[in-house]
TORKOL-4160 file (C-alpha; in steps of 0.2 Angstrom, whole numbers, padded with zeros to 4 digits, m for minus):
297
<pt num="1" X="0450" Y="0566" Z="0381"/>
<pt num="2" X="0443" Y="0571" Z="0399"/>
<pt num="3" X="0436" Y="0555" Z="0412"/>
<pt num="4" X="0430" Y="0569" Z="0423"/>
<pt num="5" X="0416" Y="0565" Z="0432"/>
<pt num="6" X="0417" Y="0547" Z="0428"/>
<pt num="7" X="0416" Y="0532" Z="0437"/>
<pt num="8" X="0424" Y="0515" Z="0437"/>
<pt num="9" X="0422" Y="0498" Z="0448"/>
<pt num="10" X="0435" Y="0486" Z="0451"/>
<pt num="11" X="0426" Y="0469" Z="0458"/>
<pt num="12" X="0444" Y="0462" Z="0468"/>
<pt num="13" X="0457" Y="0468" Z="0477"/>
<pt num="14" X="0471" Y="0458" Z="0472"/>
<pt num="15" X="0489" Y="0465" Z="0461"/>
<pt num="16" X="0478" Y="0465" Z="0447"/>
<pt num="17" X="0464" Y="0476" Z="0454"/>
<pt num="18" X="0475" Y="0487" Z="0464"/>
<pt num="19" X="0486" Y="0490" Z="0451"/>
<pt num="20" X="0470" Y="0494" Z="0437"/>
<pt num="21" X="0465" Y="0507" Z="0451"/>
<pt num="22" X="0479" Y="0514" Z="0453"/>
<pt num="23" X="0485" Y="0519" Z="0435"/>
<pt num="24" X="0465" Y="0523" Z="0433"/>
<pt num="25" X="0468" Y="0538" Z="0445"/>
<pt num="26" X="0486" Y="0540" Z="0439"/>
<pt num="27" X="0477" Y="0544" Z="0421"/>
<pt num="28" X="0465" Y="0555" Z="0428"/>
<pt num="29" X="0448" Y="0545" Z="0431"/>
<pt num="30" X="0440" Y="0554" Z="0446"/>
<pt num="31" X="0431" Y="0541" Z="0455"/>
<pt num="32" X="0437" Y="0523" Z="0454"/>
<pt num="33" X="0430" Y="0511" Z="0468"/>
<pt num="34" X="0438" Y="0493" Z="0473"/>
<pt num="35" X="0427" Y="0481" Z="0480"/>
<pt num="36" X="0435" Y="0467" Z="0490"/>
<pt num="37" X="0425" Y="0454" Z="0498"/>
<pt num="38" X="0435" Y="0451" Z="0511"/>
<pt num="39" X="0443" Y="0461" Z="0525"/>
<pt num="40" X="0460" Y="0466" Z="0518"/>
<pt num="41" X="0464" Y="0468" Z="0502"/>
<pt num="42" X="0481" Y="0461" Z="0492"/>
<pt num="43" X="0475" Y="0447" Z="0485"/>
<pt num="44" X="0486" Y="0429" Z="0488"/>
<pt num="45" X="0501" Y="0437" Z="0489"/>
<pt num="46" X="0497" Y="0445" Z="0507"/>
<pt num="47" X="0496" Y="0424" Z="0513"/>
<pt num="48" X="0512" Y="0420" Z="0503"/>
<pt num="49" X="0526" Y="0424" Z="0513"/>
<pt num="50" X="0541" Y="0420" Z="0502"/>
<pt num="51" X="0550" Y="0430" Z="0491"/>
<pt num="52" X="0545" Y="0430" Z="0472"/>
<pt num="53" X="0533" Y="0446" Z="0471"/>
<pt num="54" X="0536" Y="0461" Z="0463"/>
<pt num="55" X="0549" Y="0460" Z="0451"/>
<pt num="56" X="0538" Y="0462" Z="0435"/>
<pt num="57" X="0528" Y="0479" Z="0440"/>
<pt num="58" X="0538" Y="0486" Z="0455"/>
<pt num="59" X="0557" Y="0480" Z="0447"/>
<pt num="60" X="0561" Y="0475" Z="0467"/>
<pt num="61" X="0560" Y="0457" Z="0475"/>
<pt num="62" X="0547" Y="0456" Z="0488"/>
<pt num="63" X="0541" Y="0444" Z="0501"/>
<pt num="64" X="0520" Y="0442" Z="0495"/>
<pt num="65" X="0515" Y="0451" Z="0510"/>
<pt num="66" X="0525" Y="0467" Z="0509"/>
<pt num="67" X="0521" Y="0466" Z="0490"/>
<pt num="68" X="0501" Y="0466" Z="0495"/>
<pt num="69" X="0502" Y="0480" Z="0507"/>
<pt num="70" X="0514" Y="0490" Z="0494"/>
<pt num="71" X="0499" Y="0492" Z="0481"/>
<pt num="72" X="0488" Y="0494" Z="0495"/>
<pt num="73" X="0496" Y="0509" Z="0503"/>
<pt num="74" X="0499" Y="0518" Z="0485"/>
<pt num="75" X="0481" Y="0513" Z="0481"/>
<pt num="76" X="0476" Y="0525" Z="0496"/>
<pt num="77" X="0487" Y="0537" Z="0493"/>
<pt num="78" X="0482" Y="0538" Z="0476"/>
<pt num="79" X="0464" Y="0542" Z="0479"/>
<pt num="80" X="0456" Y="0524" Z="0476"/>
<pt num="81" X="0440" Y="0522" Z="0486"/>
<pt num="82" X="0445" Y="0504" Z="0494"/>
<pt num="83" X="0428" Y="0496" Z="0500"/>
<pt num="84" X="0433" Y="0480" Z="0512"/>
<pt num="85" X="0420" Y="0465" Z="0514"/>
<pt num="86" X="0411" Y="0471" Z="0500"/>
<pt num="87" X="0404" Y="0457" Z="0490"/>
<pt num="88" X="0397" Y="0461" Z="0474"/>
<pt num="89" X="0382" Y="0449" Z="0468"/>
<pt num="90" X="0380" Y="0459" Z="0451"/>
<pt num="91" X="0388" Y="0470" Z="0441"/>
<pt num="92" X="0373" Y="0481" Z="0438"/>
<pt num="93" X="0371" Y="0487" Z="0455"/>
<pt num="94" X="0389" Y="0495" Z="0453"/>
<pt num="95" X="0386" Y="0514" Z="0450"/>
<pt num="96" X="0399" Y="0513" Z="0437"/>
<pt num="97" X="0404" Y="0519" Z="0417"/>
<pt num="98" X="0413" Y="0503" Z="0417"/>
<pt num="99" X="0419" Y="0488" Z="0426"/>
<pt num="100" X="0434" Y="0478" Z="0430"/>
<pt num="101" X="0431" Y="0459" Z="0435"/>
<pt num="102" X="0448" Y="0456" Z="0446"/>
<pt num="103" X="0441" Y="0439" Z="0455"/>
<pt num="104" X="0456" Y="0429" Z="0449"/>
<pt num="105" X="0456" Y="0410" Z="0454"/>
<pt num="106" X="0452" Y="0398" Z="0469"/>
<pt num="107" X="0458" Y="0380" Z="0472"/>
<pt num="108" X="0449" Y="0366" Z="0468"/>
<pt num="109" X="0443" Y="0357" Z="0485"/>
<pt num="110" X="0444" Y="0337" Z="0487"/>
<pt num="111" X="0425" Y="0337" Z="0482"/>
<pt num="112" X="0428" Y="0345" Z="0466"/>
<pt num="113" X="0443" Y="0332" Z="0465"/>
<pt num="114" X="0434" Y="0317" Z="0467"/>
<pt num="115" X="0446" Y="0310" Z="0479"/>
<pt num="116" X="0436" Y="0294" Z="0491"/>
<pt num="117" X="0435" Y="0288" Z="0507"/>
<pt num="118" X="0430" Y="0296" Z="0524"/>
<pt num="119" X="0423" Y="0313" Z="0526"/>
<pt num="120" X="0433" Y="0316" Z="0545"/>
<pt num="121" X="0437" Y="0335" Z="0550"/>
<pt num="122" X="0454" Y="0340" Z="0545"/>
<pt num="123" X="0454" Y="0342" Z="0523"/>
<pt num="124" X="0460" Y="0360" Z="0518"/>
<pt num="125" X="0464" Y="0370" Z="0505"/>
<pt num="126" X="0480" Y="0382" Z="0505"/>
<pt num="127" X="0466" Y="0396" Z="0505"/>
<pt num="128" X="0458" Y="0389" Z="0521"/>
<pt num="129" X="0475" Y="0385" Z="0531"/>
<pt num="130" X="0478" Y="0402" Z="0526"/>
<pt num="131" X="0464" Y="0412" Z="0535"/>
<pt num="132" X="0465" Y="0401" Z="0549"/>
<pt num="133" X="0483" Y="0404" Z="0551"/>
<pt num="134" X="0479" Y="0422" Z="0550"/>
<pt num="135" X="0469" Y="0421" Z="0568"/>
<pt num="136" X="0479" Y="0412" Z="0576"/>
<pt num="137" X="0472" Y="0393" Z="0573"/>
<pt num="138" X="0478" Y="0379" Z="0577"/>
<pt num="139" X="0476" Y="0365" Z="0560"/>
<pt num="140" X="0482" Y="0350" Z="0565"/>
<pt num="141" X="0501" Y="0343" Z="0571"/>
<pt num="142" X="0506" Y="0331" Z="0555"/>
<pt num="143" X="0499" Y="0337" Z="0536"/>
<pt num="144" X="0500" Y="0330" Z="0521"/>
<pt num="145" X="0500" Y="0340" Z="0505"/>
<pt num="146" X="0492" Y="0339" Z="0490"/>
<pt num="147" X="0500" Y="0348" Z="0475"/>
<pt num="148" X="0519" Y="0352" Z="0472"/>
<pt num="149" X="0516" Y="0369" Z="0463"/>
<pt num="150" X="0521" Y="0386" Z="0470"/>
<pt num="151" X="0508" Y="0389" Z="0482"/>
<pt num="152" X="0508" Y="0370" Z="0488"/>
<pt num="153" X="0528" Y="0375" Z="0495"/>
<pt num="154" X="0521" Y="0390" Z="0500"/>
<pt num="155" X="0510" Y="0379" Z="0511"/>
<pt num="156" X="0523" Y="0374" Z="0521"/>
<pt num="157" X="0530" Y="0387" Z="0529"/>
<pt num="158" X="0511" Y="0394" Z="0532"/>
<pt num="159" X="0508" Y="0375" Z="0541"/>
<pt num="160" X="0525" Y="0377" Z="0552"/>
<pt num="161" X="0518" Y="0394" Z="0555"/>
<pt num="162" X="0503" Y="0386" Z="0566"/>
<pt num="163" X="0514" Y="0371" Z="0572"/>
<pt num="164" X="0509" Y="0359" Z="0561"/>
<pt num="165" X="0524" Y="0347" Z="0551"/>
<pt num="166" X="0523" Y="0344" Z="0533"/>
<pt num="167" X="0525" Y="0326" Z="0531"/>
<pt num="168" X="0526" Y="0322" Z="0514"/>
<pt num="169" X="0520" Y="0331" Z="0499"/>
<pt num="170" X="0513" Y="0323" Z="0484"/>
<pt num="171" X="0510" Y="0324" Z="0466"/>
<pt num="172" X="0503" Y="0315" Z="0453"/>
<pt num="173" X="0515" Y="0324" Z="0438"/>
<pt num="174" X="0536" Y="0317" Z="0435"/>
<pt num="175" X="0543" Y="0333" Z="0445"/>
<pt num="176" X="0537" Y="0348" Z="0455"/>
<pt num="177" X="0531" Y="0365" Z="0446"/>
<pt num="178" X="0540" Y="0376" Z="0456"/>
<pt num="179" X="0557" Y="0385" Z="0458"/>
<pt num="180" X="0572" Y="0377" Z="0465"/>
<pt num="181" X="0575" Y="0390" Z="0477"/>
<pt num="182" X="0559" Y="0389" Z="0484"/>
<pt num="183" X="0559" Y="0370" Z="0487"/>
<pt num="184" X="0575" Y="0372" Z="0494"/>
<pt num="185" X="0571" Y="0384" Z="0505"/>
<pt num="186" X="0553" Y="0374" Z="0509"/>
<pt num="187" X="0552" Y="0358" Z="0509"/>
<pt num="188" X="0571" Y="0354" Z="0507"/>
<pt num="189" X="0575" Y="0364" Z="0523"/>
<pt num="190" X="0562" Y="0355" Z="0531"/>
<pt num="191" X="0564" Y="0339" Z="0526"/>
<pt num="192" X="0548" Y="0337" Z="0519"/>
<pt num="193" X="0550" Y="0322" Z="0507"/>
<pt num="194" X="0542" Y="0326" Z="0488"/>
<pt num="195" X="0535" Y="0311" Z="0481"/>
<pt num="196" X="0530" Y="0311" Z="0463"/>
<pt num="197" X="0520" Y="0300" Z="0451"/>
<pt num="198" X="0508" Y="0298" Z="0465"/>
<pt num="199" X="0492" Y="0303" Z="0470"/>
<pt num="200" X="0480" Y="0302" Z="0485"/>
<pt num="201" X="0468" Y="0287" Z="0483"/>
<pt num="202" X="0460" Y="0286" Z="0500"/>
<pt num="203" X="0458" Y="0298" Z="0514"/>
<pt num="204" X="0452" Y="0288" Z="0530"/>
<pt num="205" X="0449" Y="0293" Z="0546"/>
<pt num="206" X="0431" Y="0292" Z="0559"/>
<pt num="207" X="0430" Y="0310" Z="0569"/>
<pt num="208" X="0448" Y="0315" Z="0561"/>
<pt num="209" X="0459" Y="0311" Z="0546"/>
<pt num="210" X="0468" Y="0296" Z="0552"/>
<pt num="211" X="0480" Y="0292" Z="0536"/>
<pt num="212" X="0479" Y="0294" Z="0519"/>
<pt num="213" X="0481" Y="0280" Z="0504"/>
<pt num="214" X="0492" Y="0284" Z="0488"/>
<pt num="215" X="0490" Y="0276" Z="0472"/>
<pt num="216" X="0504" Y="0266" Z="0474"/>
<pt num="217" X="0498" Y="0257" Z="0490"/>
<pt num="218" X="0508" Y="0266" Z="0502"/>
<pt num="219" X="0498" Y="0273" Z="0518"/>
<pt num="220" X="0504" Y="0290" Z="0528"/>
<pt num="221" X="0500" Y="0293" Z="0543"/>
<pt num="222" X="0494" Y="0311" Z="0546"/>
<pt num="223" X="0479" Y="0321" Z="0555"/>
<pt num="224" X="0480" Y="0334" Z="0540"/>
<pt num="225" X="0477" Y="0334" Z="0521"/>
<pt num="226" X="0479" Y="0350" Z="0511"/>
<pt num="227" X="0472" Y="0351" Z="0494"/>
<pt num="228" X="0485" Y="0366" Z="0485"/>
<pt num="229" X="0485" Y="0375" Z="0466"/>
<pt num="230" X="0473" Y="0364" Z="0452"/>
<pt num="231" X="0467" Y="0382" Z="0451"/>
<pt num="232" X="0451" Y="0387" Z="0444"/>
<pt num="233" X="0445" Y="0405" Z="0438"/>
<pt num="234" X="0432" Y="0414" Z="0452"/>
<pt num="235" X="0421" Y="0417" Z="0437"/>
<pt num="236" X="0404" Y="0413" Z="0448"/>
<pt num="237" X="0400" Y="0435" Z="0443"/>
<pt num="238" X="0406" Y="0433" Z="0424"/>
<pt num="239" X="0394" Y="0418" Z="0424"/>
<pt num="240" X="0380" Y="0429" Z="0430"/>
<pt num="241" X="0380" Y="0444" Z="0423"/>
<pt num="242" X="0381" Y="0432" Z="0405"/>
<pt num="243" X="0398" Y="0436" Z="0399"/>
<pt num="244" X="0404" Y="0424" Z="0384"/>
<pt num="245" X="0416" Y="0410" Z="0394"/>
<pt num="246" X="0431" Y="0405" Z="0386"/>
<pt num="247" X="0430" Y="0386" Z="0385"/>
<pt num="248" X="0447" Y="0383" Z="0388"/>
<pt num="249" X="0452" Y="0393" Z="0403"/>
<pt num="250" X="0434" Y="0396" Z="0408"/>
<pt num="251" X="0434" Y="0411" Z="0412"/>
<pt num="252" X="0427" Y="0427" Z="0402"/>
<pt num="253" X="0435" Y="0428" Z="0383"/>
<pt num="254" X="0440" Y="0445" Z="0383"/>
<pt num="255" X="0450" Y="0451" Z="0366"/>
<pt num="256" X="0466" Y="0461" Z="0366"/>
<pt num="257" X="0459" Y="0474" Z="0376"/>
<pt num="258" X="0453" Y="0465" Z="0391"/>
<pt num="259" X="0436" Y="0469" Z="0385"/>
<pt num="260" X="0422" Y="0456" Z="0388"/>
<pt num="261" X="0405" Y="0453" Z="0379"/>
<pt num="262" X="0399" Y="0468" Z="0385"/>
<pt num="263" X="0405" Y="0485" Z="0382"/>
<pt num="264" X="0406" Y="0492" Z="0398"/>
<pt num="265" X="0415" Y="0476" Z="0406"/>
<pt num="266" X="0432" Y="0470" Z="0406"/>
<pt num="267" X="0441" Y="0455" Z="0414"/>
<pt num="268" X="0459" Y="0453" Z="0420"/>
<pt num="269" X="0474" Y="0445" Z="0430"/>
<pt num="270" X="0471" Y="0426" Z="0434"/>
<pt num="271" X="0451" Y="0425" Z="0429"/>
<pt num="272" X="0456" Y="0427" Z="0411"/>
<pt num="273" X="0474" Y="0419" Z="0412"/>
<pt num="274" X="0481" Y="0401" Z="0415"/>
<pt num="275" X="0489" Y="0403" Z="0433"/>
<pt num="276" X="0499" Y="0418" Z="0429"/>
<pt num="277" X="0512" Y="0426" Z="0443"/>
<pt num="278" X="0504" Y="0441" Z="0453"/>
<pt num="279" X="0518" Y="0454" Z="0446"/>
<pt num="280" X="0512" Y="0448" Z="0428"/>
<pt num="281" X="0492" Y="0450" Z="0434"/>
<pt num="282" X="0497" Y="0467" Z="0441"/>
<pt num="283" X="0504" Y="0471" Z="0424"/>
<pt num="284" X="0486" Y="0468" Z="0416"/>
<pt num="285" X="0478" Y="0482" Z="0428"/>
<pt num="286" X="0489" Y="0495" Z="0420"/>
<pt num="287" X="0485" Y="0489" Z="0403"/>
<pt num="288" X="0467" Y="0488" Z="0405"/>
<pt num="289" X="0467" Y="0505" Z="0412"/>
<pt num="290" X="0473" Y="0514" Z="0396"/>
<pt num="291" X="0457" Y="0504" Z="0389"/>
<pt num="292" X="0445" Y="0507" Z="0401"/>
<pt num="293" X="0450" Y="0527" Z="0402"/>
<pt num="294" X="0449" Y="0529" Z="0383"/>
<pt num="295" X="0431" Y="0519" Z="0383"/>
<pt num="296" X="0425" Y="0530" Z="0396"/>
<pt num="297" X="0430" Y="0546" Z="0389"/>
């Protein structure tokens, strides 16, 4: 079974991407090109600076961003053509035999929420505090959180990061989703109070959030509202190129082989999964490679 010669795209450069392109080259693929749209690649886990990463595909426990920059260096020295701020609009401009979607998943913002009240300067997603905090940006100095999974804990330390205090964090569902560990290490350590069975109501504020309204009539003060997880498939390219969607986790219905629709594309990690860890997405890329190298041949 021989690939020489042949070509494959990854569209994302995330575990799952990196790790599709690296086991690509491992089983001999020539050329195997990763597209990332922005300037570095590694996915959520290089803005995630807690530990939890890398236990499933790399059998070590890593800290998100030295996780991120582990796939990236053996994607290098593997061979992998890694193309940074590389958006791809559709998949028939990729010079490819097949392609990998690796887009994964975004938050939902307030809009997509339906949350009322003011429009003031000052509404977030983790995503967005995230690249902000990457420059160098100041946020806000008091920030209420929106979420109680993983990544909304995460959110913490990436708002303390940028002087900004977590004042409360709030959740709709009976308990947090997320590990005792972390919460103790986040939100408990920092005496950020988690409080459940309720929900933002109103944000109000004129230039600036002011405070926001909960369900239960309580009002926090704060300058900072940061929308976290309610995470939704990036599948604006599946959509596009006319994949069949899988109603459910609306994303592309792939079958056992991560195949889509089409015969030359597959779909992995978090565009075809409900929220799945990064380690578990990375084992995806190497499953979908032994797929993709056998279609190819």
């Amino acid at each position: 079974m021989s690939t020489a010669g042949r070509q494959v795209a990854i569209v994302g450069g995330g575990p799952s991407g990196l790790s599709a392109a690296i086991e690509l080259r491992r089983l001999g693929v020539e050329h195997v090109v990763v597209y990332e749209r922005e300037q570095q690649a590694g996915g959520i886990p290089r803005h995630t600076d807690h530990l939890g990463f890398g236990v499933r595909d790399l059998h070590r426990l890593m800290a998100g961003p030295r996780y991120a920059r582990t796939l990236v260096e053996r994607a290098r020295r593997s061979g992998v053509d890694l193309r940074l701020d590389a958006p791809v609009f559709s998949i028939d401009d990729l010079d490819a035999d097949a392609v990998i979607l690796a887009t994964g998943v975004r938050e939902r913002p307030r809009s997509a929420r339906l949350v009322p009240g003011d429009r003031p300067a000052g509404i977030f997603t983790t995503g967005a505090i995230q690249q902000l905090a990457m420059r160098g940006h100041r946020v806000g100095t008091q920030a209420v959180i929106v979420g109680a999974e993983h990544v909304s804990f995460s959110a913490i330390l990436t708002l303390a990061h940028v002087h900004c205090r977590s004042v409360a964090m709030v959740t709709p569902l009976p308990r947090h989703q997320t590990y005792g560990v972390l919460k103790l290490a986040t939100a408990t350590v920092r005496r950020v109070p988690v409080l459940t069975g309720v929900d933002i109501a109103e944000i109000r504020g004129r230039r600036r959030v002011e405070q926001v309204v909960l369900t239960d009539g309580r009002t926090i003060e704060c300058d900072t509202v940061v929308f976290t997880g309610d995470w939704i498939p990036d599948h604006e390219l599946a959509r596009r190129t006319g994949l069949a969607m899988d109603p459910v986790i609306k994303g592309p219905a792939v079958d056992r082989s991560f195949r889509t629709s089409r015969d030359d594309v597959f779909a992995i990690g978090n565009l075809v999964h409900r929220v799945a860890a990064a380690d578990a997405c990375a084992l995806d890329g190497r499953a979908v490679a032994s797929a993709v190298a056998r279609s190819i041949a």
